[in-house]
MARVOKE-893051 format. One line per 8 residues: number of its first residue (from 1); for each residue x negated, y negated, z negated of C-alpha. Coordinates in Angstrom, 3 decimals. Each point is the difference from the previous one (the first is absolute). Layout:
<pts>
NUM	X Y Z; ...
</pts>
This chain:
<pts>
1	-26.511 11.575 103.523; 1.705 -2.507 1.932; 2.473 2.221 1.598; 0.844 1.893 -3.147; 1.277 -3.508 -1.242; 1.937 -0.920 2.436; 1.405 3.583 0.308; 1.392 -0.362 -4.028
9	1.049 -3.793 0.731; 1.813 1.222 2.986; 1.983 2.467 -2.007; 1.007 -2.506 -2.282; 0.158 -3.103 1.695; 2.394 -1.103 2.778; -1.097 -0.452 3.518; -0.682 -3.095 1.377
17	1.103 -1.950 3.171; 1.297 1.800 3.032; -0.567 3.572 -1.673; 2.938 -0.999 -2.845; 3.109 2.075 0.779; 3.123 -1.545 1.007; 2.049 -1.462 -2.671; 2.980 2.251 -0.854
25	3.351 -1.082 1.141; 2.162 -1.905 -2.965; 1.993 1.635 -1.706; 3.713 -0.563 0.064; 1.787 -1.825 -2.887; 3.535 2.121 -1.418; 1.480 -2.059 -2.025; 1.573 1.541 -3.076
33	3.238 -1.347 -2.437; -1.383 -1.271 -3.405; 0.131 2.146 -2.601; 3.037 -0.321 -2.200; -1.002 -1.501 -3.497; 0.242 2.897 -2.563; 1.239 -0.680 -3.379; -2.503 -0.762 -2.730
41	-1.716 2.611 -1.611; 0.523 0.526 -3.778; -3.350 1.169 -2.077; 1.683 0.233 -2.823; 1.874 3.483 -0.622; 1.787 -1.376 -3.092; 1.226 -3.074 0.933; 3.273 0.478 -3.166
49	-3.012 -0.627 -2.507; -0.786 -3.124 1.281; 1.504 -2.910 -1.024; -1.073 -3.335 2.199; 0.915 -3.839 -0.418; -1.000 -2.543 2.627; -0.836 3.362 2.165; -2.992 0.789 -2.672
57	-0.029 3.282 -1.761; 0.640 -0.733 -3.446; -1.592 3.854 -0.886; -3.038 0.815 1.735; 0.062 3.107 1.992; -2.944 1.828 -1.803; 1.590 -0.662 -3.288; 3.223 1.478 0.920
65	-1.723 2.707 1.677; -2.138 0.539 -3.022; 2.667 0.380 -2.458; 1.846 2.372 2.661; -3.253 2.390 -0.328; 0.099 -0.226 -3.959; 3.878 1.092 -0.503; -0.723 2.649 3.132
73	-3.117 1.371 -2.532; 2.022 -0.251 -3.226; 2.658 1.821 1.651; -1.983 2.814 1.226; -1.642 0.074 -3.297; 3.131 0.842 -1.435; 1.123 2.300 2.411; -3.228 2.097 -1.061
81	0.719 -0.349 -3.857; 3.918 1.598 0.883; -0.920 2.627 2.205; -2.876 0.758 -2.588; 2.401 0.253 -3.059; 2.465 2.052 1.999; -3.136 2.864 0.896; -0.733 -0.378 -3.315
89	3.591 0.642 -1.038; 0.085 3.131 1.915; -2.914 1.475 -1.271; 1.842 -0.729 -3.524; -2.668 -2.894 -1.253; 1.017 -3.721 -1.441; -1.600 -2.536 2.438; -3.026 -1.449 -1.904
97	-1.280 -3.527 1.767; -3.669 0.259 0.716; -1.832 -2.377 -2.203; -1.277 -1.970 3.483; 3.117 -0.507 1.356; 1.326 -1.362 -3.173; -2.116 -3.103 0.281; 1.107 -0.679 3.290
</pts>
């Protein structure tokens, strides 16, 4: 038993005393340039909405971006009601609003 111990200790422990392998040589130090220091990256994509005083936004970002998504989904919503009235005009029939879209 004792042998299978110290054959699983010897696989993952070191050796000890004269036994150790040499030390590997050091290694040698290249020494590089700095970096250049890039230019600060924006996060905001729509900076032109943003209105800041004292270098605080005055408009918070998800607002902005939030009433961006609304006029982007009220004008798709009226692309559909155009493009729906002009099938309907082909087919020869007086574009009726659907009573769900009414409410909206």
């Amino acid at each position: 038993m004792r042998s299978l111990l110290a054959a699983i200790l010897a696989l993952f422990l070191p050796a000890r005393g004269a036994h150790r392998a040499a030390a590997p040589p050091p290694l040698r130090r290249i020494s590089c340039p700095p970096a250049p220091e890039s230019p600060p990256v924006i996060t905001c994509p729509h900076l032109a909405d943003v209105i800041t005083a004292d270098g605080m936004p005055l408009v918070r970002p998800y607002v902005v971006e939030w009433e961006r998504e609304r006029d982007e989904h009220d004008r798709r919503r009226l692309q559909r009601e155009r493009r729906r009235a002009a099938v309907l005009a082909t087919l020869g029939q007086d574009d009726v609003p659907v009573p769900w879209e009414v409410a909206a």
